[in-house]
VMD Tcl script that draws the C-alpha trace (Angstrom):
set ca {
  {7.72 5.35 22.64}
  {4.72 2.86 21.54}
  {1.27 4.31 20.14}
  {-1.34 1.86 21.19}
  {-4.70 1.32 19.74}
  {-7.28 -1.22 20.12}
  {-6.92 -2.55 16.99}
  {-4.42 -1.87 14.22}
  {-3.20 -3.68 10.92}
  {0.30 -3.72 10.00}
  {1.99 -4.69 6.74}
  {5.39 -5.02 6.14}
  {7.34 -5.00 2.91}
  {10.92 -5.71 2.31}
  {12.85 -4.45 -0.94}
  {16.37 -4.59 -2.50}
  {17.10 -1.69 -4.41}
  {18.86 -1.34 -7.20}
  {22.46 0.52 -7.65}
  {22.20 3.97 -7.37}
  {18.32 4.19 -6.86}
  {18.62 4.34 -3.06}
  {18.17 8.27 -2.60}
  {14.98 8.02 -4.99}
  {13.83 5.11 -3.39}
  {13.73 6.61 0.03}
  {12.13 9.78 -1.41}
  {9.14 7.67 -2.73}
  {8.95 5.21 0.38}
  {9.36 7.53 3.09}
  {6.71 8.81 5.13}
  {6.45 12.02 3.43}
  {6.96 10.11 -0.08}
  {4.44 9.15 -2.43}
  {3.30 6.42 -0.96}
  {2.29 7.84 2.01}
  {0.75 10.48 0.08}
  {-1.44 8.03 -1.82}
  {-2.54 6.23 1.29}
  {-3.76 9.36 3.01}
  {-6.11 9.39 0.83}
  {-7.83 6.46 2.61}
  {-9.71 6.30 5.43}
  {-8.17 4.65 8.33}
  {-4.11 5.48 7.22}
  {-2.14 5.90 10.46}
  {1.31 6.06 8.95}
  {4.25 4.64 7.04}
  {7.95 3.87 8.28}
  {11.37 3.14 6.36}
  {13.86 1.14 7.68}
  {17.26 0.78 6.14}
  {18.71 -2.94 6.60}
  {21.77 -4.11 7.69}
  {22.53 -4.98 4.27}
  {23.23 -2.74 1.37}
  {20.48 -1.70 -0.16}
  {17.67 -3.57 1.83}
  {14.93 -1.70 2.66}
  {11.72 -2.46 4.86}
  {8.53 -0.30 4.94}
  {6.09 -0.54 7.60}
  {2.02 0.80 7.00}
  {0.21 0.91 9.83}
  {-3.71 1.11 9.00}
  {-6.64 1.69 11.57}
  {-7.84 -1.77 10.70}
  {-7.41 -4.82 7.92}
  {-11.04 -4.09 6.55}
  {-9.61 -0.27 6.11}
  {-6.80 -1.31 4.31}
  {-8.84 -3.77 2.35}
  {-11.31 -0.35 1.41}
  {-8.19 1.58 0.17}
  {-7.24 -1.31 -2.00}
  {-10.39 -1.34 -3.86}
  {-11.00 2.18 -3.99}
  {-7.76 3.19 -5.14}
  {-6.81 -0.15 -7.05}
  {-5.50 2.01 -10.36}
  {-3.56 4.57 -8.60}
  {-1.98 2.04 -6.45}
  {-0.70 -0.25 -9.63}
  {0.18 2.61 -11.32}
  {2.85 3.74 -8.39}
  {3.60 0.37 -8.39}
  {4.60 0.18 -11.75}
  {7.13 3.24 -11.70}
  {8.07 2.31 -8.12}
  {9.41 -1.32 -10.47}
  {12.17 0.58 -12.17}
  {13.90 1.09 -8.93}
  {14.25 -2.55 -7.01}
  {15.23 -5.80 -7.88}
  {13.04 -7.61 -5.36}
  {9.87 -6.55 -3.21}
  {7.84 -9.12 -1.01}
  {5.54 -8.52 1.37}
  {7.18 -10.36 4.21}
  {4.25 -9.72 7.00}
  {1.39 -8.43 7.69}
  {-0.74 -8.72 11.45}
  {-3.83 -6.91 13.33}
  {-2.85 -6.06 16.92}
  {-2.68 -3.38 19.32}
  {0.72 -2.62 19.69}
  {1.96 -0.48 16.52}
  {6.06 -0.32 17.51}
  {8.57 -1.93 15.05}
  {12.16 -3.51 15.11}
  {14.55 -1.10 14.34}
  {17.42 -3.48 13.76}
  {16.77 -6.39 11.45}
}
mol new
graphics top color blue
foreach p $ca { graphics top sphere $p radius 0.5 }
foreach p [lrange $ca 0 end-1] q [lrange $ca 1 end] { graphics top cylinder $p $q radius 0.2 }
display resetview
């Protein structure tokens, strides 16, 4: 099922976790996670998704926010909070890049990739 709304920004992150972090990982990047928990503090969060790759240990995450300016807001108000998750989320990957990120309507995602 696909949740429209007239305008939504989407960004997308892809990760390759490191051995043995992958339970952890999920815990933190999941939708319940702390992640999500820190972006429900801004205004304008919709929600987060995990995908698990094809490949071992490949991970994408999917943020869907209200708009890019509300996204933008979050980033600024919550600039040390976010770095510092950042920084402990670190220890667990051995690559992270945000591979996309769009404003649209539609909010549904690949699940195969």
């Amino acid at each position: 099922m696909k949740e429209r709304c007239s305008s939504v920004f989407r960004i997308e992150w892809e990760f390759a976790v490191k051995p043995g972090c992958e339970e952890r990982f999920e815990q933190i990047y999941g939708p319940a996670g702390d992640w999500a928990r820190l972006f429900r503090r801004g205004e304008g969060y919709l929600r987060t998704e995990l995908h698990r790759g094809q490949q071992a240990r490949r991970y994408r995450t999917v943020d869907f926010w209200r708009s890019r300016g509300a996204y933008e807001d979050f980033r600024k108000q919550h600039e040390m909070e976010y770095h510092t998750l950042d920084e402990v989320c670190a220890a667990l990957t051995e690559s992270e890049a945000e591979i996309s990120h769009s404003e649209a309507g539609d909010t549904s995602t690949a699940q195969d990739w």
